[in-house]
C-alpha positions as CSV (number, residue, x, y, z in Angstrom):
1,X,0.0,0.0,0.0
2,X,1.4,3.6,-1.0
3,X,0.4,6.6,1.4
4,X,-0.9,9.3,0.2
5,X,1.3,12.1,-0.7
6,X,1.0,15.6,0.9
7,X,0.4,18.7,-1.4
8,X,3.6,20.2,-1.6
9,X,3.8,23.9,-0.2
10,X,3.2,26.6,-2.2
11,X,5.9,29.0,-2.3
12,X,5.1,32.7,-3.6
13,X,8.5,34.9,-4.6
14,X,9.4,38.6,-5.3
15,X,10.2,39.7,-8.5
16,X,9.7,43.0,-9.3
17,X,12.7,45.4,-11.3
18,X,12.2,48.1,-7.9
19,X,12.8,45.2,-5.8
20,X,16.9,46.0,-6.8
21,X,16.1,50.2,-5.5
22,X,14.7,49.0,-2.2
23,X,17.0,49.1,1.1
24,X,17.3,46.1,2.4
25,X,16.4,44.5,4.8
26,X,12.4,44.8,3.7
27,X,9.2,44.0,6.1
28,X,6.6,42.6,3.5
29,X,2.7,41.3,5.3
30,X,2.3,37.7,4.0
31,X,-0.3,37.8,1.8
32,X,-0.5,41.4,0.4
33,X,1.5,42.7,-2.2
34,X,3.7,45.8,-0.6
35,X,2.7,49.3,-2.2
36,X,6.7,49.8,-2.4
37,X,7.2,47.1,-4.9
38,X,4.7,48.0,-7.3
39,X,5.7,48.3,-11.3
40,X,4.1,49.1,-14.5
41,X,5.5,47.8,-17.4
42,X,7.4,50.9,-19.6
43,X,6.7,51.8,-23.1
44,X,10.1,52.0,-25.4
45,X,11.3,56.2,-24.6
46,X,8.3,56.5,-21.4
47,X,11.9,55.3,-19.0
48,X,9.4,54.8,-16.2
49,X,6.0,53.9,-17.7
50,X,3.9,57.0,-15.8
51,X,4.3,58.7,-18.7
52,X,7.0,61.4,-17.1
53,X,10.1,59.8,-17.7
54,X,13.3,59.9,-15.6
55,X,13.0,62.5,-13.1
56,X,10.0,64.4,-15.5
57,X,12.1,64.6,-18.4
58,X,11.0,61.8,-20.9
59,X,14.5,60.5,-20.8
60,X,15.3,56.7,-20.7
61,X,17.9,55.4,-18.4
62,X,20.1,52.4,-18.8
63,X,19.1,50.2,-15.8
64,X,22.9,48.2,-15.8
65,X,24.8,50.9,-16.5
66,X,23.1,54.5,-14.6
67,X,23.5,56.2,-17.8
68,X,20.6,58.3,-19.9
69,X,20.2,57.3,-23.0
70,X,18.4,60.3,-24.2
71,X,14.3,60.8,-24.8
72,X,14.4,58.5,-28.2
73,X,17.1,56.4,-28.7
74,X,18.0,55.0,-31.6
75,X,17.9,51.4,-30.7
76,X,17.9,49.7,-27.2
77,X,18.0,46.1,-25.3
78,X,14.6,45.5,-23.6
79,X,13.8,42.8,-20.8
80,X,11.1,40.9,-22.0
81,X,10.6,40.5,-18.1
82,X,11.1,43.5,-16.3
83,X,10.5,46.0,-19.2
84,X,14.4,47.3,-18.1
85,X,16.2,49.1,-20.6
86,X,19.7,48.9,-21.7
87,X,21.9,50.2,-24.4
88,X,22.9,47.7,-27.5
89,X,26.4,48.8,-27.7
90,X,28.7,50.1,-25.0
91,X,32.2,51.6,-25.3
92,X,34.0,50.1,-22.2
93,X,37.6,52.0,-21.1
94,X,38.4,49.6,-18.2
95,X,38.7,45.9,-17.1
96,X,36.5,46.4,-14.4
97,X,33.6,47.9,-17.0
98,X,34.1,45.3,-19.5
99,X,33.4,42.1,-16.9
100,X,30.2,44.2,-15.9
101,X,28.9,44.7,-18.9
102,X,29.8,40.6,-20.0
103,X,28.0,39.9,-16.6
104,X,24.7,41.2,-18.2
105,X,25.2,40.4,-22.0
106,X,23.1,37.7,-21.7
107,X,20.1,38.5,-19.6
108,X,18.7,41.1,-17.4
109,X,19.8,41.0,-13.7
110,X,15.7,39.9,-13.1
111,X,16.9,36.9,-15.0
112,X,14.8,37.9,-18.4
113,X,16.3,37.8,-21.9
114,X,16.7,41.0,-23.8
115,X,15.5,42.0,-26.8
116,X,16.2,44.6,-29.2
117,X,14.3,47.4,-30.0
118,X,14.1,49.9,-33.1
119,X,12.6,53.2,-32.0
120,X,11.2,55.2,-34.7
């Protein structure tokens, strides 16, 4: 005779892109999604998907690198995840830059893929 097996437990995780911004360590209510960790998805040139942009000014910001990329940008990596955006090509000086930027050359730090983006 074979007992019955127990319903494993259900585990519910985090993953929201502000979830990097937050200071750690952070008190979260089981069962209730925090206000803090909220996120709407961007639009390509939004930078943070209100509508207002970086800090008001329309302007998208490379979410690796800390960089502004400008209102419309040419082209651009997006997380088909997080909605993050990155630039497609970089011009690295040091060592220390290069292995960051290899770090992320395959997927978003949320673990997503990227993919590119024209913008018209």
């Amino acid at each position: 005779m074979i007992p019955q097996m127990n319903p494993p437990t259900v585990y519910i995780g985090i993953a929201s892109p502000v979830f990097f911004y937050q200071a750690l360590p952070l008190q979260i209510e089981f069962n209730s999604e925090p206000e803090l960790l909220r996120y709407v998805t961007p639009e390509i040139g939004s930078g943070t998907g209100d509508g207002t942009g970086v800090l008001g000014s329309g302007q998208v910001m490379d979410i690796i690198r800390h960089i502004y990329l400008g209102k419309k940008p040419l082209s651009v990596k997006q997380c088909t995840r997080c909605g993050g955006v990155i630039q497609v090509h970089s011009s690295p000086r040091t060592a220390a830059i290069r292995a960051w930027d290899q770090r992320w050359a395959r997927g978003c730090r949320c673990g997503g893929h990227w993919e590119i983006q024209k913008c018209s």
